[in-house]
Backbone as numpy.savetxt, mean C-alpha at the origin, in Angstrom:
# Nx Ny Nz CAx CAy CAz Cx Cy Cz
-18.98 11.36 -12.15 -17.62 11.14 -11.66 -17.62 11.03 -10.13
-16.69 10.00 -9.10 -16.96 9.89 -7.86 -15.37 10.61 -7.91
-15.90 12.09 -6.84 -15.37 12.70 -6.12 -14.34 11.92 -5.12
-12.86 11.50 -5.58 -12.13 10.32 -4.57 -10.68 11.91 -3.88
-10.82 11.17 -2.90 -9.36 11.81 -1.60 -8.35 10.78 -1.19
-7.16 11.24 -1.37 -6.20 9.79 -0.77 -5.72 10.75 0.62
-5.62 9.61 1.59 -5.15 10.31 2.94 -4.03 10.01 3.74
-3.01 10.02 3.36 -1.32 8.68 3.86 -1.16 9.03 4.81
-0.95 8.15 5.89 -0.26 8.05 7.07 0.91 7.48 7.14
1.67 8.47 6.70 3.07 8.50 5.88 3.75 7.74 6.59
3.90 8.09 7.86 5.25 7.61 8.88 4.51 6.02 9.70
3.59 5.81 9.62 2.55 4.26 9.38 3.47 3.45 8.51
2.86 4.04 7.18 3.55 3.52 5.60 5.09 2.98 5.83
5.30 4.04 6.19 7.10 3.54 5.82 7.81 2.72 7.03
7.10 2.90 8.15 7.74 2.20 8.99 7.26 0.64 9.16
5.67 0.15 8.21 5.47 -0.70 7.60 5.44 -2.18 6.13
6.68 -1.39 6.05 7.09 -2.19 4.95 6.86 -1.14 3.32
6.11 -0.10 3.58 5.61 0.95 2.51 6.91 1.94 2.09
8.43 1.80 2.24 8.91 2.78 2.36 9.73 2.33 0.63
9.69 3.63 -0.07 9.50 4.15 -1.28 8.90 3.94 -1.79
7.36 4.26 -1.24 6.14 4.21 -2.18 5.93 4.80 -2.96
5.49 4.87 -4.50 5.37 6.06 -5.48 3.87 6.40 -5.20
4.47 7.99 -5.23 2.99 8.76 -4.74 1.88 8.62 -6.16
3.08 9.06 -6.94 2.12 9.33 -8.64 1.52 7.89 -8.87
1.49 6.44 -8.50 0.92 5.37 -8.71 -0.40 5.63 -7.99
0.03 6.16 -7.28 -1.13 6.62 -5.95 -2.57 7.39 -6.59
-1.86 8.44 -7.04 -2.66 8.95 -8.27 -3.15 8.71 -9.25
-2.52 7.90 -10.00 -3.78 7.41 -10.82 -4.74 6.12 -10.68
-3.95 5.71 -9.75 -5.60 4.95 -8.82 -6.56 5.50 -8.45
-6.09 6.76 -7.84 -7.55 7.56 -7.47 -7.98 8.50 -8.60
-7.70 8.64 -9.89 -8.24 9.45 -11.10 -8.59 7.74 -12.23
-8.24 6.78 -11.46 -8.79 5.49 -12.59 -10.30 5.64 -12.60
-10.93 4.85 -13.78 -12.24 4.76 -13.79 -12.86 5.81 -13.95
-14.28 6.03 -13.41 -15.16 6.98 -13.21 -14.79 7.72 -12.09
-13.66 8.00 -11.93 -13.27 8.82 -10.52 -12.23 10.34 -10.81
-12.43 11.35 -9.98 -11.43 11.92 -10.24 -10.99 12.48 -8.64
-9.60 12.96 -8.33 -9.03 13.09 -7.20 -9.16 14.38 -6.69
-10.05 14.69 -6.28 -10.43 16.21 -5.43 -9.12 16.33 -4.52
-9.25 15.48 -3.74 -7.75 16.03 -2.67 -6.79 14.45 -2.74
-5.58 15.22 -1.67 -4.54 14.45 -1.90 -3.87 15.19 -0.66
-3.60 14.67 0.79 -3.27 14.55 2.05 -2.68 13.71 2.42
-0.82 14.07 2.48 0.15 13.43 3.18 0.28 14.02 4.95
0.17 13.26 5.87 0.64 13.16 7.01 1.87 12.48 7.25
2.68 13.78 7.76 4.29 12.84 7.99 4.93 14.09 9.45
6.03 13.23 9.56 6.39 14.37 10.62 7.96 14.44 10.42
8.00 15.64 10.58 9.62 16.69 10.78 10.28 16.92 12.16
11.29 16.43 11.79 12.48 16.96 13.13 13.27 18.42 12.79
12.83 19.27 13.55 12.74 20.58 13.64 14.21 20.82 14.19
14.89 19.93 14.67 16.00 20.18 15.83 17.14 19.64 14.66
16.63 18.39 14.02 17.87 17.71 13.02 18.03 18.72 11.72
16.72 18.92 11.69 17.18 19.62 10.02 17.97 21.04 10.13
17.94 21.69 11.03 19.00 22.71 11.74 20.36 22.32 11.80
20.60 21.20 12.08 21.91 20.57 12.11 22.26 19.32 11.31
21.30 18.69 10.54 21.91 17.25 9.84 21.44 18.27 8.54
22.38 18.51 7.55 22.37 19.24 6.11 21.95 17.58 5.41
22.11 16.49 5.23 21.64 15.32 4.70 20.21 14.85 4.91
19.90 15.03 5.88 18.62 15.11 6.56 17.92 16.23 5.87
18.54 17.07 5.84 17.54 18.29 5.72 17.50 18.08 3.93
18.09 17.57 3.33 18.31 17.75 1.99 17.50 16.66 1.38
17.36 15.50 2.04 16.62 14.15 1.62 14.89 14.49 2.31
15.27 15.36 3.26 13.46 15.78 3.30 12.61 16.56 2.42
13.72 17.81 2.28 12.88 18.97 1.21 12.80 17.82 -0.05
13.44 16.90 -0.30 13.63 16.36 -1.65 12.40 15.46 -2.01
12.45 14.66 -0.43 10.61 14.06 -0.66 9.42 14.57 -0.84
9.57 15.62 -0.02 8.66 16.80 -0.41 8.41 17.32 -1.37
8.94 17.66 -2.00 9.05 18.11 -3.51 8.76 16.97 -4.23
9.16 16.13 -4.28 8.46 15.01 -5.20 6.87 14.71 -4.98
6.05 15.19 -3.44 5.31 14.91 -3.11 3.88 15.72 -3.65
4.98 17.11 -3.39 3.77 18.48 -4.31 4.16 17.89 -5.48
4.72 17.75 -6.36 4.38 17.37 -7.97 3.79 16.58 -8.20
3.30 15.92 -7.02 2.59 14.61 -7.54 1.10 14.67 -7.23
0.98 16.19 -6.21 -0.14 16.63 -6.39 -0.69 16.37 -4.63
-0.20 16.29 -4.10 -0.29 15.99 -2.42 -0.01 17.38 -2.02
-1.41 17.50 -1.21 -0.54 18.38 0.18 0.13 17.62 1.16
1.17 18.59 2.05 2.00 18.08 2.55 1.26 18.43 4.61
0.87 17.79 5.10 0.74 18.25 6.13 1.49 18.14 7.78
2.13 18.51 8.11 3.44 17.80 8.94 3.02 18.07 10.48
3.73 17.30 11.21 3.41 16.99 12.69 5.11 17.02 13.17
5.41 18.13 13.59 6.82 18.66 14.00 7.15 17.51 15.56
8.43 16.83 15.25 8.68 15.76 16.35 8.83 16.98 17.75
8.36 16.12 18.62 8.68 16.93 19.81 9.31 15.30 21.06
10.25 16.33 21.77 10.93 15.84 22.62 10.56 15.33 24.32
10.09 14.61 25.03 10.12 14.83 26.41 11.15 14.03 26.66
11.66 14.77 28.18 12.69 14.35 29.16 11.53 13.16 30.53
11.52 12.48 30.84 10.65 12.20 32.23 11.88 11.89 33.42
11.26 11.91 34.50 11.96 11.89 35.91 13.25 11.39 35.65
13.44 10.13 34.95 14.59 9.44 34.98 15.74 9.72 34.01
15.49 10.83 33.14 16.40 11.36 32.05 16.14 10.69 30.79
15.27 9.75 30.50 15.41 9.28 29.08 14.21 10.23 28.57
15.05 10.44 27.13 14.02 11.32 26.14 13.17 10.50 25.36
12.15 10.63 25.16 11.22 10.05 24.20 10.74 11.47 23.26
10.41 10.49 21.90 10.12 11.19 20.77 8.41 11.20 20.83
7.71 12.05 19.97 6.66 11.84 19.53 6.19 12.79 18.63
5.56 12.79 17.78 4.86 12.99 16.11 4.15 12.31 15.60
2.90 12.37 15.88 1.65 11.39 16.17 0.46 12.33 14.75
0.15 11.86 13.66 -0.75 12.96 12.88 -1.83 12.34 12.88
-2.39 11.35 13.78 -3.66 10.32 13.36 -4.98 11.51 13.81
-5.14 12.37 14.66 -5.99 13.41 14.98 -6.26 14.69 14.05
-4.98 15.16 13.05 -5.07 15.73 11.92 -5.84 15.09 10.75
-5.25 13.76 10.95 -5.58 12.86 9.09 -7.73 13.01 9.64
-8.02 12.18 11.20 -9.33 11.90 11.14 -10.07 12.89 10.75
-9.50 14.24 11.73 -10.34 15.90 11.74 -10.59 15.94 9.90
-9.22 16.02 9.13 -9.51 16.36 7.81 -10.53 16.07 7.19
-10.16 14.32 7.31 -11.45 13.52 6.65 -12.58 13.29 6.71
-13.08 13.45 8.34 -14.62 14.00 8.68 -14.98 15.28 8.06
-14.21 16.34 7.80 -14.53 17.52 7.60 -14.78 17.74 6.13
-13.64 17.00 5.37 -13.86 16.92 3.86 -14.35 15.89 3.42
-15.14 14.72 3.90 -15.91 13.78 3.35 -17.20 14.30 2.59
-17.69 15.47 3.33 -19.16 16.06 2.73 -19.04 15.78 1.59
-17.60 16.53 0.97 -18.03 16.75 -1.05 -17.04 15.49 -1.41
-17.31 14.40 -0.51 -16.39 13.36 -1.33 -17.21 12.06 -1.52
-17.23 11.02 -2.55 -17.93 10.29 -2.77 -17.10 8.93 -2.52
-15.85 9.17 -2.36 -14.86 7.71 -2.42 -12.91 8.25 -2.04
-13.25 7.16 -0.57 -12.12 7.82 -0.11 -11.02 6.68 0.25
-9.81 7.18 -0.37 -8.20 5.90 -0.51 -7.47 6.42 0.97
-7.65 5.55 2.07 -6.42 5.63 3.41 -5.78 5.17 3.50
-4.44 5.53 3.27 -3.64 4.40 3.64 -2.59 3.58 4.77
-2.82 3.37 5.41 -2.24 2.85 6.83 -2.94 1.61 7.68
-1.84 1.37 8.15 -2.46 -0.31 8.86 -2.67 -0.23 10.58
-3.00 1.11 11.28 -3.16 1.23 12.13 -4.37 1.54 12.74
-4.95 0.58 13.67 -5.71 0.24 14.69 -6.64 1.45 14.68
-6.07 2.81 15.19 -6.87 3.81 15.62 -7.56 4.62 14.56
-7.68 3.65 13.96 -8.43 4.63 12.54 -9.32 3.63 12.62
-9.92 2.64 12.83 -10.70 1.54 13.10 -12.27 2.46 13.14
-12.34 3.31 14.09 -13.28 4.60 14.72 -13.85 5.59 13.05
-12.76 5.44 13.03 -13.10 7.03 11.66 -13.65 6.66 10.34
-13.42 4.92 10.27 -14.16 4.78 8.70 -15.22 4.33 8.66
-15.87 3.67 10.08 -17.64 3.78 9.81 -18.14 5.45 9.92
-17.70 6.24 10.89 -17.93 7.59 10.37 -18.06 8.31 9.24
-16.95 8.04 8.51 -17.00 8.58 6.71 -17.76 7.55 6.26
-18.09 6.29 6.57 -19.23 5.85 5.71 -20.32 6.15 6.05
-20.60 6.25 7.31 -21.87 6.77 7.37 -22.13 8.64 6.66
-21.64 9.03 6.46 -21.20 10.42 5.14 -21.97 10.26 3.84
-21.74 8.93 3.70 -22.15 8.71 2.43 -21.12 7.83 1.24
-19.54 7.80 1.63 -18.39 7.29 1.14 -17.97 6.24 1.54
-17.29 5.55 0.59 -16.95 4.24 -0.08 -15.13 4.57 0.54
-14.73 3.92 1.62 -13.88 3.83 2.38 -12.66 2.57 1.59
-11.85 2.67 1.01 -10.67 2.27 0.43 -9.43 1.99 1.45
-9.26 0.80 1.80 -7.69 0.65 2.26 -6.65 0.00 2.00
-5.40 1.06 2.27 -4.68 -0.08 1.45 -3.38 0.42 2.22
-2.51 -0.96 2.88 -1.64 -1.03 3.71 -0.48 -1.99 3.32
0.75 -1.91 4.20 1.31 -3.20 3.50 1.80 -4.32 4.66
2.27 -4.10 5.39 2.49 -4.92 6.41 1.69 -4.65 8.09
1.35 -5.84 8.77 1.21 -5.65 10.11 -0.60 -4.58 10.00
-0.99 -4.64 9.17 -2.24 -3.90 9.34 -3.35 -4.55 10.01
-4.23 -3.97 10.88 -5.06 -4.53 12.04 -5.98 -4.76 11.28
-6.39 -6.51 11.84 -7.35 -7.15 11.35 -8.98 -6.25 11.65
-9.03 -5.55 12.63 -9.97 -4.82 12.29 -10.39 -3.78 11.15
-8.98 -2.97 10.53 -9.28 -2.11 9.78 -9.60 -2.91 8.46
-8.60 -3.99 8.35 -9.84 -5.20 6.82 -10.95 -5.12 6.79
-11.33 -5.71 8.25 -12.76 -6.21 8.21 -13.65 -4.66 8.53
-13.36 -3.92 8.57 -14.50 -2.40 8.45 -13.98 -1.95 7.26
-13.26 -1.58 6.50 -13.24 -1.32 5.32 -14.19 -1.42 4.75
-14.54 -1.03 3.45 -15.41 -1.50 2.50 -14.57 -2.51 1.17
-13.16 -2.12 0.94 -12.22 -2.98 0.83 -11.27 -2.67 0.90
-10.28 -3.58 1.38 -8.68 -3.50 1.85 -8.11 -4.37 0.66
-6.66 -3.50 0.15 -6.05 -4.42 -0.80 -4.50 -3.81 -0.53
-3.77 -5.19 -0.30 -2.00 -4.96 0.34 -1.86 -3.90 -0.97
-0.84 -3.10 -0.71 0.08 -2.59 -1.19 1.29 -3.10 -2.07
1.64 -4.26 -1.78 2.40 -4.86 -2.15 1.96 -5.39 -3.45
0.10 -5.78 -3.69 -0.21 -6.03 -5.15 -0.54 -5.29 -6.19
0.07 -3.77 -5.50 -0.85 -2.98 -6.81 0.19 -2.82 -7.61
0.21 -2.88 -8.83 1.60 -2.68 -9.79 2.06 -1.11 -9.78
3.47 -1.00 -9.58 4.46 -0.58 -9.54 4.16 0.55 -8.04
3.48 0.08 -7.60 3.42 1.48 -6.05 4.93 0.87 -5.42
4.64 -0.52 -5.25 6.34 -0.10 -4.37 7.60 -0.95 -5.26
8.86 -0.45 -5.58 9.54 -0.76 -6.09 9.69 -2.05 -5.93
10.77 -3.31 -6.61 11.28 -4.75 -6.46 12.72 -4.50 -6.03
12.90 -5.50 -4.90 13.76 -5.09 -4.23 15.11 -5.67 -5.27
14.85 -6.29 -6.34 15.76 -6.77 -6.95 15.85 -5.73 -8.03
16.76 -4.50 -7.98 16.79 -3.66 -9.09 17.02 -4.00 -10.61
17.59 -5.24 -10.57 18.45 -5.53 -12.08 16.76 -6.30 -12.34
15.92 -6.41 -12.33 14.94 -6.91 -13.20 14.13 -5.89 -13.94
13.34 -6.51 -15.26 12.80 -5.69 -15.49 11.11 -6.01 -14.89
11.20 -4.87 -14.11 9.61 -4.73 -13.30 8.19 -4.79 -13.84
8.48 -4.40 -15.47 7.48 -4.12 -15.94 6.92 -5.87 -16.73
8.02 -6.55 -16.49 7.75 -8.56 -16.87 7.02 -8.85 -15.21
7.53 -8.43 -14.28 7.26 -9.09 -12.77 5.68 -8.45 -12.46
4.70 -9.65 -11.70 3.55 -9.26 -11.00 3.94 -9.94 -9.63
3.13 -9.39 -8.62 2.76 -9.64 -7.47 1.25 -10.41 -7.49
1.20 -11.57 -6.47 0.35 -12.01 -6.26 -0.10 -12.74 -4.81
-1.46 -13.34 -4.63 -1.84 -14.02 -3.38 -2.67 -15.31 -3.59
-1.81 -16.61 -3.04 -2.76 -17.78 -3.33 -4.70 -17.49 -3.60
-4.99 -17.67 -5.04 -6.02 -17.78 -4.56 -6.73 -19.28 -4.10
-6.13 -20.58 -4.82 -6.79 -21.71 -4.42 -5.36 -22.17 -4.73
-5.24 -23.95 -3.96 -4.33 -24.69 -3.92 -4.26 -25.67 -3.86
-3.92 -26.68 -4.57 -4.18 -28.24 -4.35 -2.78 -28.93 -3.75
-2.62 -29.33 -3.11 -1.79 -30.00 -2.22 -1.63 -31.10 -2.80
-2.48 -31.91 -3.03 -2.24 -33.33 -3.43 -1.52 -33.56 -4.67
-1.98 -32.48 -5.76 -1.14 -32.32 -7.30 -0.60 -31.01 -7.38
-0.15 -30.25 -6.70 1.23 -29.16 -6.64 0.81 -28.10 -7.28
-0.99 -27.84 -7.57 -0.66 -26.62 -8.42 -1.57 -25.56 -8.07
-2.26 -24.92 -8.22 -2.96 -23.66 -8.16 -3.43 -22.19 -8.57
-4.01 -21.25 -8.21 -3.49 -20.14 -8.70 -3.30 -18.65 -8.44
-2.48 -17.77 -8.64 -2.26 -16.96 -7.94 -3.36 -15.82 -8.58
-4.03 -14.60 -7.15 -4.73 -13.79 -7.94 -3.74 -12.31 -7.56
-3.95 -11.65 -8.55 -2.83 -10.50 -9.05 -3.77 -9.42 -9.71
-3.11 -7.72 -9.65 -4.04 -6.71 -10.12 -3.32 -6.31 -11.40
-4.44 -5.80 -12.07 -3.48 -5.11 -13.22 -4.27 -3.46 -13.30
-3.37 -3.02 -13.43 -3.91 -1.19 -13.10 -3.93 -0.50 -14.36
-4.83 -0.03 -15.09 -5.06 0.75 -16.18 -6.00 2.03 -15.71
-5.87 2.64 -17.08 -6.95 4.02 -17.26 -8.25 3.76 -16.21
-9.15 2.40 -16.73 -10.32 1.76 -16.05 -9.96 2.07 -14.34
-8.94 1.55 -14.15 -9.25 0.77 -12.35 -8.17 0.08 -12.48
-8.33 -0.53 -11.42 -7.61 -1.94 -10.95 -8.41 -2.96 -10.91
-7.78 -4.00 -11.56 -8.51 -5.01 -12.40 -8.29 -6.28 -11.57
-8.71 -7.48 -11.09 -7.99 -8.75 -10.46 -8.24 -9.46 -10.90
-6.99 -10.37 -11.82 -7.17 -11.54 -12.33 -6.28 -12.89 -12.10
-6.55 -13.90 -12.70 -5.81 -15.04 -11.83 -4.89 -15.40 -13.06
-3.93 -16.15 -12.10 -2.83 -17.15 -13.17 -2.64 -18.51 -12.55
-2.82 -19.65 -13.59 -1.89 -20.65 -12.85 -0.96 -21.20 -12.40
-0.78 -21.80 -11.83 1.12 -22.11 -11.02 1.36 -23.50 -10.86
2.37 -23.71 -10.71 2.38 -25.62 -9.88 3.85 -25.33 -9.26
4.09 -26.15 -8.60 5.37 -26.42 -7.36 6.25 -26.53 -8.06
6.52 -27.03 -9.04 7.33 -27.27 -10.06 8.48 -26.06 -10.52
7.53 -24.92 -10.94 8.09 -23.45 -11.25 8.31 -22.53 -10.49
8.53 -23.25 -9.07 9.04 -22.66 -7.39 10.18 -23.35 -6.92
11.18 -22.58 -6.31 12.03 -23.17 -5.42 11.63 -23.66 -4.18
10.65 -23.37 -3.90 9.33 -23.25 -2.64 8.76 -24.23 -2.86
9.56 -25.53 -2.54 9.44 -27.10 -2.59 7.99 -27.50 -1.52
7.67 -26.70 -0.30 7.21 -27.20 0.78 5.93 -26.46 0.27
4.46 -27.23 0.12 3.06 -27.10 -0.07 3.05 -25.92 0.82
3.26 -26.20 2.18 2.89 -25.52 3.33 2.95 -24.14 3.14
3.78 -24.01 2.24 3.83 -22.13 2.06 3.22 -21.32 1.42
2.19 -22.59 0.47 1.21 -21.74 -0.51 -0.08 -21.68 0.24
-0.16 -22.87 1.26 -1.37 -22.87 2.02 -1.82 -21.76 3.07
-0.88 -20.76 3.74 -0.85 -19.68 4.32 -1.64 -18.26 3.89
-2.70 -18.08 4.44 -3.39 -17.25 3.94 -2.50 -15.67 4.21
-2.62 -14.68 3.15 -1.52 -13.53 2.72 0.14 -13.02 2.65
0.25 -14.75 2.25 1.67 -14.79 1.69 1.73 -13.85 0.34
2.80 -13.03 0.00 2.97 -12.15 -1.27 3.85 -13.16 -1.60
3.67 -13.52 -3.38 4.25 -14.23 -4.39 4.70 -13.34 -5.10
6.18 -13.37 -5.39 6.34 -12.35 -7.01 6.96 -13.44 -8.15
6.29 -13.58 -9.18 6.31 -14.23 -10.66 6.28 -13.12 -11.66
6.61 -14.18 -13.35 6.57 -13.77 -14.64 5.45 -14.60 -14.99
4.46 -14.34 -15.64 3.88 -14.58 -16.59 4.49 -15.09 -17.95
4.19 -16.35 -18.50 4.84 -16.97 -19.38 3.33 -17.70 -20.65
3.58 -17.71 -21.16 2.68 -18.86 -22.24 2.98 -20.22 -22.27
2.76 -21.42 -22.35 3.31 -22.45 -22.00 2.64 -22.64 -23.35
3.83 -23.03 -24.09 3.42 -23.90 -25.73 3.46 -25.33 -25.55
3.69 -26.03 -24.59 3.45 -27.26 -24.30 2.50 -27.66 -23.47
1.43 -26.47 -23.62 -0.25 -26.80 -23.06 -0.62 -26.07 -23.68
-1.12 -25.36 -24.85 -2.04 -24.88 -25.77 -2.10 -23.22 -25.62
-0.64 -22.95 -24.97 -0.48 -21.81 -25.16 -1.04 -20.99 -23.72
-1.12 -21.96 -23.00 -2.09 -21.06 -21.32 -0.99 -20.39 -20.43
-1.41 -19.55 -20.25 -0.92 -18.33 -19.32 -0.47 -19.30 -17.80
1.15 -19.20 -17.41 1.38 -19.83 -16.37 2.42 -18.88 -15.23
2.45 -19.00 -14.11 2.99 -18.21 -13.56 4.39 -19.05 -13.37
6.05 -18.50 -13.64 6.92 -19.10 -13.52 7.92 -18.65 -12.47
9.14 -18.89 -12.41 10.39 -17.96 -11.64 9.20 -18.34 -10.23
8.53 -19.06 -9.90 7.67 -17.80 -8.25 8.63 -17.84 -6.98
9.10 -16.97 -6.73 9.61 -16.43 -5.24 8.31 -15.52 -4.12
9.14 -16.20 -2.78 8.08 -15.78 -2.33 8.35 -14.02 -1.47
7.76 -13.32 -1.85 8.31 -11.96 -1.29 8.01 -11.66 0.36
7.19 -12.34 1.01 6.81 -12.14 2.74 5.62 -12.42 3.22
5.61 -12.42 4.38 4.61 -12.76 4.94 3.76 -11.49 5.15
2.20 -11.06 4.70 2.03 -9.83 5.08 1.34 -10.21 5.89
């Protein structure tokens, strides 16, 4: 069994396009396969001054929290602090990137495979370190994540494709018909292509492809499939007027990541 740790850089996450991520999806990514989840490390930070005085605030925090221990996370927090400088403006700061690295150098020894999640730059430093440990470095971000932390990874996969981690912003569908996907090839000249998409079971996370054409898009203009990490969200359909092949339909395009 590979010994796996997930490590969120919570306030990264959410201020990146990650905000209502389900933690418990989180989890059984890292207990899929031959793996099981030794630890589970949220970094987030608290306003010490609001929750004294905003009762809504204070009520929607303990509440994430609590959803966070059941889901099997420690909670580790970085209390906001205030400066005044010469000119009177206050600036904030609650910074946990020196907690998350310390942890993960320290607990990599007994770990064999480790899930980070955040798209920021200064972690660039810390995951040839844990690989050189001996661990298999996992990332997974959703928007605006530094082209360096892709390319040092051992692999990076958006957030946006793993099924059901982050909700559809269209509530009235049913989520469990909708996949997420990313051009994998495209023909321009005859309108069609195909999208590659994960599917998450007991095993792992699985990546497989579907086909598409321009046709079953409102997304008239080639140009938008040609863009390397555009997110697609489609249904999966059977087409009985081609021998029954798996086609991707409805496709809207969900953003640019």
């Amino acid at each position: 069994m590979l010994k796996t740790a997930i490590y969120v850089d919570a306030e990264n996450i959410k201020m990146s396009g990650g905000f209502g991520m389900r933690y418990d999806v989180l989890v059984d990514l890292a207990n899929s396969g031959n793996c099981t989840m030794l630890r589970a490390n949220c970094y987030l930070s608290e306003d010490h001054e609001r929750i004294k005085s905003d009762a809504d605030y204070r009520q929607k925090i303990y509440t994430y929290h609590n959803i966070l221990r059941q889901c099997g996370f420690r909670i580790i927090k970085k209390y906001v602090r205030r400066y005044r400088d010469e000119e009177g403006n206050i600036t904030t700061k609650a910074n946990s990137d020196m907690d998350l690295a310390i942890d993960a150098l320290l607990q990599s020894k007994s770990l064999d495979r480790i899930i980070l999640l955040t798209g920021d730059s200064d972690f660039v430093r810390l995951i040839p370190a844990l690989q050189n440990e001996g661990c298999r470095v996992e990332v997974i971000g959703f928007n605006n994540v530094a082209k360096e932390l892709r390319e040092v990874a051992d692999s990076f996969i958006s957030g946006f494709l793993i099924p059901g981690l982050l909700p559809f912003a269209d509530s009235g569908r049913e989520e469990e018909d909708w996949l997420r996907g990313v051009v994998s090839n495209f023909n321009p000249d005859r309108g069609f292509g195909f999208f590659r998409y994960y599917r998450l079971d007991s095993s792992g996370l699985h990546p497989e492809s579907v086909f598409f054409h321009l046709s079953q898009s409102t997304l008239h203009s080639e140009h938008v499939f040609q863009e390397a990490h555009r997110i697609f969200e489609f249904r999966i359909v059977e087409d009985s007027a081609n021998g029954n092949r798996s086609e991707a339909r409805e496709i809207r395009l969900l953003r640019d990541n």
